[in-house]
VOMI-797375 format. One record per residue: residue number from 1; x, y, z of N, C-alpha, C in turn. Coordinates in nm, 3 decimals. Example, Ala and Ser with C-alpha at 12.3 -4.5 7.8 and 13.67 -1.06 7.14 Angstrom:
% residues 2
R resi    n.xx    n.yy    n.zz   ca.xx   ca.yy   ca.zz    c.xx    c.yy    c.zz
R    1   1.319  -0.569   0.780   1.230  -0.450   0.780   1.320  -0.330   0.780
R    2   1.285  -0.225   0.708   1.367  -0.106   0.714   1.290   0.003   0.787
//
This chain:
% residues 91
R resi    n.xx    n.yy    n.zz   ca.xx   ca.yy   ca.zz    c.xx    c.yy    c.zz
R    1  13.895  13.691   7.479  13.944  13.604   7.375  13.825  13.550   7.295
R    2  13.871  13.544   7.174  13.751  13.505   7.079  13.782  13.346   7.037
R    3  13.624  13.284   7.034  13.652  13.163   6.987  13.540  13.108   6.837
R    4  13.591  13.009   6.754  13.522  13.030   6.649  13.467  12.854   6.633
R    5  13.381  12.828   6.657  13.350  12.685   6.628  13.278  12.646   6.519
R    6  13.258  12.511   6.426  13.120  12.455   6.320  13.124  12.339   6.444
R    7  12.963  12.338   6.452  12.919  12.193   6.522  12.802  12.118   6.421
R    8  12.807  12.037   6.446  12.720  11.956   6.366  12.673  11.832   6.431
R    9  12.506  11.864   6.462  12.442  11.817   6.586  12.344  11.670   6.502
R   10  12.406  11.572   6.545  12.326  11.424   6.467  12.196  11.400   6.570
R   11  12.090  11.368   6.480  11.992  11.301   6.605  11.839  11.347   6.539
R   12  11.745  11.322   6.629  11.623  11.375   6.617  11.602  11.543   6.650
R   13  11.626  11.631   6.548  11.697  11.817   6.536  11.603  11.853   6.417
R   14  11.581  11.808   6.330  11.431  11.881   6.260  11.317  11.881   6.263
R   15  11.278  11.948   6.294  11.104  12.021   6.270  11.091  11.986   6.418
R   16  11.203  12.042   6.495  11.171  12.031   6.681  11.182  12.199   6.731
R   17  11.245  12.267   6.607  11.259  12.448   6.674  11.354  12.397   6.729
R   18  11.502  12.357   6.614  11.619  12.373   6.702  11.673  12.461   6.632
R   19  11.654  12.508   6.524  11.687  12.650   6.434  11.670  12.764   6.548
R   20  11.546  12.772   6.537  11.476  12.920   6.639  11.589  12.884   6.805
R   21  11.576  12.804   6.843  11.591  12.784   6.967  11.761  12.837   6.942
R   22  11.818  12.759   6.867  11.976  12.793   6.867  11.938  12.987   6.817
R   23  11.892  12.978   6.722  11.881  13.163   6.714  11.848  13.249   6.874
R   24  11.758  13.214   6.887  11.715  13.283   7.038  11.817  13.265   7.113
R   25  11.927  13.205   7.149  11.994  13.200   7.219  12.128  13.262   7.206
R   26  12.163  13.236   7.082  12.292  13.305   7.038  12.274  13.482   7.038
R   27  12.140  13.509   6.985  12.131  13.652   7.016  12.104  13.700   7.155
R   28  12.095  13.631   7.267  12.070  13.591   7.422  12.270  13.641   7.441
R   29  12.295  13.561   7.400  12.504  13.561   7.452  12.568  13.638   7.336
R   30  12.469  13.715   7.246  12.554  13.790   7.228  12.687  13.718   7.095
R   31  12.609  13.593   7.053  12.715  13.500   6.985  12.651  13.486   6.788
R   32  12.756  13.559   6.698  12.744  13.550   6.578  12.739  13.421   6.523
R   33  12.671  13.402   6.399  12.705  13.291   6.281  12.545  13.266   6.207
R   34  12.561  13.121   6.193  12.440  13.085   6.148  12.377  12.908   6.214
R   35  12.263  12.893   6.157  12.229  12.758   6.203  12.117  12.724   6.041
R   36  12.178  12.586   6.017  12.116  12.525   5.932  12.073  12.397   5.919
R   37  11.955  12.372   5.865  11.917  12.220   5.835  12.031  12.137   5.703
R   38  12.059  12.010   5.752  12.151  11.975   5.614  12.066  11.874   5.565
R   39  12.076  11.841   5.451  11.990  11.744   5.366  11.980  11.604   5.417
R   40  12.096  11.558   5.506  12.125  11.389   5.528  12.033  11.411   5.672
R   41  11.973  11.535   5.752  11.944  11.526   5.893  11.955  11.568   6.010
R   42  12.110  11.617   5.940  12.185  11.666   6.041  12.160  11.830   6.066
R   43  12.191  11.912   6.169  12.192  12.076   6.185  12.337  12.102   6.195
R   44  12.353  12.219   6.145  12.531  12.239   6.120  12.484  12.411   6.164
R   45  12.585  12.459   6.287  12.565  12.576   6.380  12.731  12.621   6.344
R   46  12.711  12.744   6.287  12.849  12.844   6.287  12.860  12.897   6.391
R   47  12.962  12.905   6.511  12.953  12.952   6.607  13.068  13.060   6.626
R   48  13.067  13.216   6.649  13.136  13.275   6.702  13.149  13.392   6.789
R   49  13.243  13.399   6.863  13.192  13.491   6.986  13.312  13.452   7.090
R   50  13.301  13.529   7.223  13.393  13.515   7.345  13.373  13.348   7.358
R   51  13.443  13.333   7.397  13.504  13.173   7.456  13.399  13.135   7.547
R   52  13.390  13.223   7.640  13.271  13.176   7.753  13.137  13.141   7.704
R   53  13.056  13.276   7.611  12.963  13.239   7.531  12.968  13.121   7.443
R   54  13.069  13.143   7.324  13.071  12.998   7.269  13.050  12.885   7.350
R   55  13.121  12.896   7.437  13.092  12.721   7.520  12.984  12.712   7.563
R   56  12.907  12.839   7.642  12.757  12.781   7.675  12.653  12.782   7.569
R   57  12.714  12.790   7.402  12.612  12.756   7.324  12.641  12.600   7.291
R   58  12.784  12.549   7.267  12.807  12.416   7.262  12.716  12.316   7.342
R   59  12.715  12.385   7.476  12.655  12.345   7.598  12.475  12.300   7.557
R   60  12.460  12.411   7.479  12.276  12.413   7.413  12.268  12.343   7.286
R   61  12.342  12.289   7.217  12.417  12.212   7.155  12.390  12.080   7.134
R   62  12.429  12.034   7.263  12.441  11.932   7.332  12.296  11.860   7.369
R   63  12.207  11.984   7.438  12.073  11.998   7.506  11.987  11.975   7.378
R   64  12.018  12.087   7.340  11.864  12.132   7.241  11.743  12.150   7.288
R   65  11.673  12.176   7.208  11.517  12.223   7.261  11.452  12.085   7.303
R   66  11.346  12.074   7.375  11.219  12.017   7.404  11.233  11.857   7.344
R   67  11.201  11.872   7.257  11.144  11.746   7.158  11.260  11.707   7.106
R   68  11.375  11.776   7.116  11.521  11.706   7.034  11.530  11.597   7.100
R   69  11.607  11.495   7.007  11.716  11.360   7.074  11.841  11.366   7.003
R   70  11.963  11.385   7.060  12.083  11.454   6.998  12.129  11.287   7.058
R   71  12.206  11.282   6.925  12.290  11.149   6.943  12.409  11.194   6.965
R   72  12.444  11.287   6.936  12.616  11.325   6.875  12.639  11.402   6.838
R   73  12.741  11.531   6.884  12.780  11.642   6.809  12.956  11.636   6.785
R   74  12.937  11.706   6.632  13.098  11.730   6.637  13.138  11.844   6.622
R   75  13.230  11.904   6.675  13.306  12.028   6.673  13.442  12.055   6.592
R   76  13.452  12.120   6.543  13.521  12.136   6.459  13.599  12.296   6.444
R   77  13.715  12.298   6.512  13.767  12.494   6.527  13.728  12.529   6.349
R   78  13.753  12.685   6.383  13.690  12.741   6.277  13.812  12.871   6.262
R   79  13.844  12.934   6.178  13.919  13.079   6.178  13.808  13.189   6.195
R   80  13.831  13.285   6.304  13.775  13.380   6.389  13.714  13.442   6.169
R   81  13.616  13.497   6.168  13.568  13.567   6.030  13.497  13.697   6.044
R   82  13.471  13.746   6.200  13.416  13.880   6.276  13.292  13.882   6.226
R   83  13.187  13.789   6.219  13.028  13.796   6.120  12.961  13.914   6.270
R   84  12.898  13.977   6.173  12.801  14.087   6.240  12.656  14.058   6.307
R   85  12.588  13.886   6.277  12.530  13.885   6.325  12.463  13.720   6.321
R   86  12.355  13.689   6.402  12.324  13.541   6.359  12.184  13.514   6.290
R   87  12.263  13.412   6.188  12.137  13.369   6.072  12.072  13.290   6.100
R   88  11.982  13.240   6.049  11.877  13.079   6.024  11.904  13.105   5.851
R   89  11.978  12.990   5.841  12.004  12.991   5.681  11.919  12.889   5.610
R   90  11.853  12.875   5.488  11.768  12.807   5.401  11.871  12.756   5.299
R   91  11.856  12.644   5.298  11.894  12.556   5.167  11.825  12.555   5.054
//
């Protein structure tokens, strides 16, 4: 079963390698989309893939890399869109 999530991770998430880190991992499980910096602070992660994978990226999500401080994430379902692979997108 496929699952399709947007999360959007509040906190101390830029210039910590939570881009790379969410990339390295999603291509790790095998899990499509993208990950981006947003202008107010926030990182906003397209997530899609098997259910199991998705959740243990929510799970990294949650974590983040090293130097992150994640106050708060929100999740938000998404309609399945079959993307071929995962980005680091530039604003």
């Amino acid at each position: 079963m496929k699952k399709t999530v947007r999360v959007y991770i509040h906190g101390t998430v830029q210039g910590v390698f939570f881009r790379g880190f969410i990339k390295e991992n999603a291509e790790r499980y095998n899990v499509k989309g993208f990950v981006r910096n947003l202008e107010d602070g926030r990182i906003e992660v397209f997530l899609e893939g098997n259910v199991d994978d998705v959740n243990k990226m929510i799970k990294l999500c949650e974590k983040g890399p090293r130097h992150s401080q994640i106050k708060k994430i929100d999740i938000k379902p998404e309609r399945f869109q079959d993307l071929k692979s995962f980005k680091i997108l530039h604003f």
